[in-house]
Each structure stands twice: as C-alpha cells, then as structure tokens.
Backbone as CSV, one residue per row, in Angstrom:
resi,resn,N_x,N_y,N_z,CA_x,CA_y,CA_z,C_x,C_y,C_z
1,UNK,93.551,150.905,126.390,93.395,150.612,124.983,94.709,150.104,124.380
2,UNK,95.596,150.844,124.840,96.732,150.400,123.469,97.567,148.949,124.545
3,UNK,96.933,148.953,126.211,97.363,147.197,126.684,96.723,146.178,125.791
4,UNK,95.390,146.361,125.376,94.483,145.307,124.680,95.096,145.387,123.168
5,UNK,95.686,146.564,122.488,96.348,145.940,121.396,97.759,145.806,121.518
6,UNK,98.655,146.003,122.164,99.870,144.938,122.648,99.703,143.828,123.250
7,UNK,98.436,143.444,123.483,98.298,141.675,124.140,97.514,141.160,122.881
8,UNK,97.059,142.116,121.830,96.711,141.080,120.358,97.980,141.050,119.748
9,UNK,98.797,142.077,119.759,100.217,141.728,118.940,100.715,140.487,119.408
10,UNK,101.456,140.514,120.814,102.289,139.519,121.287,101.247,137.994,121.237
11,UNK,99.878,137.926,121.299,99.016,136.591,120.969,99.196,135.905,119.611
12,UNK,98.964,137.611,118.601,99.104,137.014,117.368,100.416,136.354,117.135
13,UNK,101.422,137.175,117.863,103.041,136.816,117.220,103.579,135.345,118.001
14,UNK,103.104,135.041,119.204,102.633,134.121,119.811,102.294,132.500,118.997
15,UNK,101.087,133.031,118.520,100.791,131.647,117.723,101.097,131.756,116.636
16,UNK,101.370,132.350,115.401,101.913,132.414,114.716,103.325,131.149,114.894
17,UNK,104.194,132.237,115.677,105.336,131.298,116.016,105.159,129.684,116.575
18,UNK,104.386,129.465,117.299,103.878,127.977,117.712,103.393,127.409,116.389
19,UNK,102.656,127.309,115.605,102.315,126.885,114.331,103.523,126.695,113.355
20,UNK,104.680,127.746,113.454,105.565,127.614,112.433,106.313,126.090,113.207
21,UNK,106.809,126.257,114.341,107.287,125.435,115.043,106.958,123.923,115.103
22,UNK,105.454,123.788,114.832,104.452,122.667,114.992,104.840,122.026,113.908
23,UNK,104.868,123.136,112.501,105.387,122.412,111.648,106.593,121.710,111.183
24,UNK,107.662,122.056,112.064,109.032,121.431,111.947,109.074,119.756,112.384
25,UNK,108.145,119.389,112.947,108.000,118.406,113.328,107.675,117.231,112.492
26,UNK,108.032,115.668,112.667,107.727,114.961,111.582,107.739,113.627,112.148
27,UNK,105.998,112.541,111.495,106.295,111.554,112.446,106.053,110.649,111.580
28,UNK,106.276,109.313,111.951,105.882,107.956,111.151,106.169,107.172,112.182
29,UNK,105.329,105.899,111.479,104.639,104.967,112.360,105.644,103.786,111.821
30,UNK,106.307,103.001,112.948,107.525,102.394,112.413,106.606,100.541,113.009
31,UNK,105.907,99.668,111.985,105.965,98.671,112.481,106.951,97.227,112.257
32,UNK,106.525,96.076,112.316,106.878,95.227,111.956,105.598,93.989,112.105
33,UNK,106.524,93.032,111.036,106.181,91.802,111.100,106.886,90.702,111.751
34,UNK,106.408,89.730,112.627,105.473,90.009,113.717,105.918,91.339,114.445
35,UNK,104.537,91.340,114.725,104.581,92.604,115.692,105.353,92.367,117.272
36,UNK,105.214,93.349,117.965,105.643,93.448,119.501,107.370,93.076,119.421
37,UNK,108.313,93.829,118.530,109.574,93.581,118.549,110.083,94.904,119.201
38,UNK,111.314,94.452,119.760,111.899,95.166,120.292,112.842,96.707,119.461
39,UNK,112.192,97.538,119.500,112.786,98.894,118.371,113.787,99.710,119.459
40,UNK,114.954,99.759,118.604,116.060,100.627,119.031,116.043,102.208,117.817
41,UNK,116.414,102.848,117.968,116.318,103.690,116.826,117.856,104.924,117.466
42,UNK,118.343,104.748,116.827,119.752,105.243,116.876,120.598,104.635,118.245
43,UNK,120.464,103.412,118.517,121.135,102.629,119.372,120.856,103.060,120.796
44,UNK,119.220,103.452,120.753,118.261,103.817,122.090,117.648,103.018,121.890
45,UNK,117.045,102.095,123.109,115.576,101.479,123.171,114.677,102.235,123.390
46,UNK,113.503,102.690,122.465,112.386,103.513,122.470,111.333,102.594,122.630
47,UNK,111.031,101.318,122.464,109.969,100.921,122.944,109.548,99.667,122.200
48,UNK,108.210,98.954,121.941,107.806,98.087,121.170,107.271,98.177,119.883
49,UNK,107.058,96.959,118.560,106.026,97.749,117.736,105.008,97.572,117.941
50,UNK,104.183,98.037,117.401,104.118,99.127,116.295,104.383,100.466,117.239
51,UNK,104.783,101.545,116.849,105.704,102.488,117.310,105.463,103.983,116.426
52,UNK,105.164,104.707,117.240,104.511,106.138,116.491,106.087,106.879,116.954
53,UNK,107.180,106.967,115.699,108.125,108.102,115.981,108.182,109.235,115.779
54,UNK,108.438,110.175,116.296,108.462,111.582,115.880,109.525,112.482,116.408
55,UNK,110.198,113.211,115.487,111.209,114.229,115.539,111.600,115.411,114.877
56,UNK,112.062,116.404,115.370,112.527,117.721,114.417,113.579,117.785,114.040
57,UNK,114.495,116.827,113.330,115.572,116.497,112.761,115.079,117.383,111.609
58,UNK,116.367,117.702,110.971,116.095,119.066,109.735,116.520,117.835,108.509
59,UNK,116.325,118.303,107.568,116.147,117.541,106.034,117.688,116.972,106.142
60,UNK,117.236,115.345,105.452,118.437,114.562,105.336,118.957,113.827,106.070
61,UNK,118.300,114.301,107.686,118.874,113.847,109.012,118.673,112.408,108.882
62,UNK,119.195,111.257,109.212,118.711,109.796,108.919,119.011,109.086,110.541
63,UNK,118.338,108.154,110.554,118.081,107.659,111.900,118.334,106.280,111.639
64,UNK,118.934,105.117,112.286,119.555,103.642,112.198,118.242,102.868,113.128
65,UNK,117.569,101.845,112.666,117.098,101.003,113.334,117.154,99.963,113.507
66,UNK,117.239,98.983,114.897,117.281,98.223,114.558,116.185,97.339,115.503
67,UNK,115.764,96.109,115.177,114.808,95.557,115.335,114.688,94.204,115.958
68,UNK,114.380,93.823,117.217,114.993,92.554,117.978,113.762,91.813,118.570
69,UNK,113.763,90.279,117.928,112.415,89.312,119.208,113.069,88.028,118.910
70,UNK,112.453,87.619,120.222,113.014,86.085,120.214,112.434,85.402,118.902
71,UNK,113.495,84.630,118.382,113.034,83.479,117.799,113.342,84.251,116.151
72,UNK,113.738,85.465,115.908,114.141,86.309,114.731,115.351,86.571,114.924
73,UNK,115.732,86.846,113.753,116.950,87.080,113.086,116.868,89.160,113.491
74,UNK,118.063,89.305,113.866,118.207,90.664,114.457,117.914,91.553,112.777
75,UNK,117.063,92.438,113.004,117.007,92.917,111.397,117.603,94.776,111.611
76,UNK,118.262,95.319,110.607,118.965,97.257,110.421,118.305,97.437,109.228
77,UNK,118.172,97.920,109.904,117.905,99.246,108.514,117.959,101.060,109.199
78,UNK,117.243,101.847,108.338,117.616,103.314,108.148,116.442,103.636,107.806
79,UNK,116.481,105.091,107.619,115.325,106.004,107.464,115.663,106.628,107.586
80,UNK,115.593,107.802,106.636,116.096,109.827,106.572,114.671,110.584,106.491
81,UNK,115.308,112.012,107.114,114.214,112.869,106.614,114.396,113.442,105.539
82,UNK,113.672,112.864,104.209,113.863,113.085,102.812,113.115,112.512,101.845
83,UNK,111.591,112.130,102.389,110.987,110.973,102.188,109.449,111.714,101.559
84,UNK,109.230,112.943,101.849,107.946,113.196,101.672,107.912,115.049,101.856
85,UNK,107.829,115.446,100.673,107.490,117.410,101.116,106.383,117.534,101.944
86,UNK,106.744,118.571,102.892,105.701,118.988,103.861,105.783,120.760,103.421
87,UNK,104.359,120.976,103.150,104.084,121.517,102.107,103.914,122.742,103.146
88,UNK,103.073,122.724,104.825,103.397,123.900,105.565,104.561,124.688,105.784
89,UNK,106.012,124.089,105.940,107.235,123.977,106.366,107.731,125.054,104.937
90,UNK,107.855,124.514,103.856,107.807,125.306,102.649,107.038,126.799,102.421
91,UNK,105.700,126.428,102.926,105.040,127.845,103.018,105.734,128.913,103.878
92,UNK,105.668,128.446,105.092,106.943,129.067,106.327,107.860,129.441,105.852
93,UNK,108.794,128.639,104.864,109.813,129.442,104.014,110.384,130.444,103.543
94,UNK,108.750,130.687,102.954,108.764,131.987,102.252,108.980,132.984,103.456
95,UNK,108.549,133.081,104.063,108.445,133.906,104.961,109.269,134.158,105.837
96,UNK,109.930,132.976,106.254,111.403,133.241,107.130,112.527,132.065,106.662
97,UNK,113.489,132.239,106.470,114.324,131.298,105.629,114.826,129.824,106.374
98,UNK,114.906,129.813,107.967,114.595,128.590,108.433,113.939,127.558,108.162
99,UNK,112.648,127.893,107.897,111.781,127.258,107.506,111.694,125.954,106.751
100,UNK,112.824,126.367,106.122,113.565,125.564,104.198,114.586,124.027,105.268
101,UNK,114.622,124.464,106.280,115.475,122.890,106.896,114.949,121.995,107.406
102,UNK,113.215,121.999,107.146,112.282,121.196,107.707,111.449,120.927,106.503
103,UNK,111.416,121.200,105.212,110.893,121.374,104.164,110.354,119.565,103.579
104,UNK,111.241,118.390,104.471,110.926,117.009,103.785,110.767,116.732,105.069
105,UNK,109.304,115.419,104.808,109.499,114.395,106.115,109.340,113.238,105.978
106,UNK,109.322,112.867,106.961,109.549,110.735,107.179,107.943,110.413,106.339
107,UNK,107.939,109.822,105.754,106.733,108.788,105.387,105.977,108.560,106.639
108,UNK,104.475,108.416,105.864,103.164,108.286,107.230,103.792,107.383,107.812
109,UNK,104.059,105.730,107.538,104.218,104.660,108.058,105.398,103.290,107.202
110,UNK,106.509,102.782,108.047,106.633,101.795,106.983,106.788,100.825,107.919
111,UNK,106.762,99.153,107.400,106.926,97.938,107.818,108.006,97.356,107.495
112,UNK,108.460,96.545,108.494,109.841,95.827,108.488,109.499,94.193,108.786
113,UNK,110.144,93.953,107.711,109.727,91.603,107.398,111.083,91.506,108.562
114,UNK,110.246,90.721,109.795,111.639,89.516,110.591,111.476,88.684,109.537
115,UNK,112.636,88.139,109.514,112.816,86.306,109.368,113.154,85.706,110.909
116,UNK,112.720,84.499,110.381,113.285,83.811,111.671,114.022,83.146,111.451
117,UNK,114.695,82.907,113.342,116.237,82.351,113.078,116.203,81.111,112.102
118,UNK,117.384,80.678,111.415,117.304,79.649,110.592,116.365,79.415,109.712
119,UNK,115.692,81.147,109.506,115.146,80.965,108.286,115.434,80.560,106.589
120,UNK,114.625,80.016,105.895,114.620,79.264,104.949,115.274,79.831,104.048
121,UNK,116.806,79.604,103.226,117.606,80.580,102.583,116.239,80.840,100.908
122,UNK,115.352,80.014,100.873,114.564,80.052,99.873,113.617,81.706,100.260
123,UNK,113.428,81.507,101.351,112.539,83.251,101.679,113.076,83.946,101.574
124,UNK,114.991,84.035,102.570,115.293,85.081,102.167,115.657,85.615,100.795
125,UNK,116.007,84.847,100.236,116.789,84.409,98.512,115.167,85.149,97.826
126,UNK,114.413,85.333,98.495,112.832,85.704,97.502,112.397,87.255,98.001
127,UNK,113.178,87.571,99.326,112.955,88.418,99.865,113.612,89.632,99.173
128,UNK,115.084,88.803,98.992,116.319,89.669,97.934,115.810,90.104,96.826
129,UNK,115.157,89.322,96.124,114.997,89.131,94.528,114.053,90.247,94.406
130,UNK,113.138,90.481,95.341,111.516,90.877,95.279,112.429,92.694,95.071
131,UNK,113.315,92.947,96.188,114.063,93.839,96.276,114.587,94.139,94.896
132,UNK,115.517,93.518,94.792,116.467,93.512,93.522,115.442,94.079,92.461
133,UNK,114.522,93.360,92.297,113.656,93.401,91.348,112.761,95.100,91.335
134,UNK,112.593,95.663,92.601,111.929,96.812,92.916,113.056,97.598,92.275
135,UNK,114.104,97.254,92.450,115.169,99.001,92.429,115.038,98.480,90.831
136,UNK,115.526,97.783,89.980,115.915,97.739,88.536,114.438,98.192,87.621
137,UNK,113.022,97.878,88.402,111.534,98.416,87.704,112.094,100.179,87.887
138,UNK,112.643,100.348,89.291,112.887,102.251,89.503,114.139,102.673,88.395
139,UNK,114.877,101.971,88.382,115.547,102.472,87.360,115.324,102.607,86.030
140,UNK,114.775,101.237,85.789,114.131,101.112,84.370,112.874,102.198,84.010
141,UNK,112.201,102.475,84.889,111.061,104.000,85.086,111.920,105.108,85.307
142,UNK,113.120,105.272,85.943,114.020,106.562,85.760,114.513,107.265,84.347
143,UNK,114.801,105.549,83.962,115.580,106.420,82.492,114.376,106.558,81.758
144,UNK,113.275,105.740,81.517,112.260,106.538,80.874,111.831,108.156,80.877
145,UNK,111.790,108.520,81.892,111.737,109.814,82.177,112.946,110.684,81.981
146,UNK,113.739,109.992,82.206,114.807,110.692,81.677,115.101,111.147,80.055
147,UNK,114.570,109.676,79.317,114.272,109.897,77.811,113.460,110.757,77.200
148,UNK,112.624,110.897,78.399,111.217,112.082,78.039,110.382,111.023,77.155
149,UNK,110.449,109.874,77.658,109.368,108.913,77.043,108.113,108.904,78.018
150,UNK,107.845,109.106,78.972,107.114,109.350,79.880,107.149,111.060,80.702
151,UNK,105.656,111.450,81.033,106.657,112.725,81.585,106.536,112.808,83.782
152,UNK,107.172,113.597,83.920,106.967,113.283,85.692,105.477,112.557,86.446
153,UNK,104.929,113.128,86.242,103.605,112.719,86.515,103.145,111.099,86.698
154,UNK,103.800,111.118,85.453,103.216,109.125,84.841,104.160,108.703,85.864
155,UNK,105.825,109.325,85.682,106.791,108.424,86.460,106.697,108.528,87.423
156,UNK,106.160,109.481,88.511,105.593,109.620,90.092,104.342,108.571,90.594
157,UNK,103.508,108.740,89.528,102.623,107.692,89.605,103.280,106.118,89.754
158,UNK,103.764,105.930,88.827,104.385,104.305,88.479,105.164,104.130,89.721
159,UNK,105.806,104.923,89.913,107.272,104.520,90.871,106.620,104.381,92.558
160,UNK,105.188,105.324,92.761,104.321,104.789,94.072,103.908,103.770,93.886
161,UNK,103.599,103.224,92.850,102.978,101.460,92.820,103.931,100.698,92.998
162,UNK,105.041,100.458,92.157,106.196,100.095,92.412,106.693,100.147,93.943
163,UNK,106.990,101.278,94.458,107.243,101.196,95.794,105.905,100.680,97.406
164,UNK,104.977,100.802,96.796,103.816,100.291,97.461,103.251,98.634,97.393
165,UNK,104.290,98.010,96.338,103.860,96.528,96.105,104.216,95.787,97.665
C-alpha cells in the first residue's frame, strides 16, 4: 500500500515538473520572402526557410539573424525573448520563483523582405519610409496614452494593427 502511494507521489511530482519545464520553452516560425533562404541564427547555420525555431532562452535573451540566397542582398536582423507573455510560465511563478525568467516569448511567426542584388534604391527608399513611418504612428499612439487621451486597451489594440500592416 504505502509503494502504490509513493509511486503516485513521485508520478505526480514527476509531471508536474515536466509541464513546468514544457513551459519554459518558446517557438516561432522564422520565414522569408522568397522563401528557401539560407537562415543562420546566432552565426549557426540551422537550416532553410521557412523555419520553426525554438528555445529556452530566459526573458530578454535576443538572438542575431541573418539571412542568405543567391541573387539577394545578405539581409540582419534580431529577435529577443520579450515579444509576447506566456501566461503558463507566469502561473508557474507563483508557485516557484524561477518560473518569472521564462515569463515572455518570441512571437508565433515573423517574415523577413530580401531585396535583390542591385535592387531598386526606389523599393528600398519605400521599404525605409513604410518603416520610418510604422515607428513615428507607435510613437504618436504612445504619447496618446501617455496623455491619457486614449486608455491601454485602445492603445494595445491600435499599435497590433499598426504593427500587423
């Protein structure tokens, strides 16, 4: 009797712990335009796109990519874990204080524009602008909220459209 309830303790304590663990984990789907480019991601070749990444890097951790095919312009960029609350990881929290260093993760999925070589300074010059133009709508929606002319909600809303154009 008391083997069958020390093999429910150590099962329960068992999965318990696997579940907390499961949740430290965090993935996104890294593609591009055109597809089938060559992805490095912290100056490793991991493979082609489109590209399912996943890691237990703790909050903030940021990762360098960069992105290579014939006939394109070599494209970098970045990505942190700081992108999205993971709302299990937080629950875990409460409960054991580790928990709290896995608390943000990578976005489901994002896309990366090649240009190609000797591309047209008119695309990229539109590519900039489109940019330029995204961060000054986020700022211009920051200080609103900041004014308390809008309240979080509206500005969470706005600033996903904004960032989803």
């Amino acid at each position: 009797m008391k083997t069958i309830h020390s093999f429910k303790k150590i099962a329960a304590v068992s999965i318990s712990t696997s579940i907390l663990f499961a949740s430290c984990a965090s993935k996104t789907m890294i593609q591009s335009n055109p597809s089938n480019a060559k992805l490095y991601i912290n100056e490793e070749y991991v493979g082609m796109t489109p590209f399912s990444y996943k890691d237990t890097k703790i909050v903030g951790s940021s990762n360098d990519v960069k992105l290579e095919k014939e006939g394109y312009e070599t494209f970098y960029s970045s990505f942190s874990r700081s992108e999205k609350a993971d709302v299990g990881a937080i629950i875990g929290g409460v409960f054991l204080l580790f928990p709290f260093l896995w608390t943000m993760k990578y976005k489901d999925s994002r896309t990366y524009e090649l240009l190609p070589v000797g591309g047209t300074p008119e695309k990229k010059e539109a590519l900039t602008n489109a940019s330029d133009s995204k961060a000054k709508r986020l700022r211009d929606l920051k200080q609103l909220l900041d004014e308390e002319v809008i309240t979080k909600a509206e500005f969470e809303k706005e600033k996903e459209k904004i960032l989803n154009e």
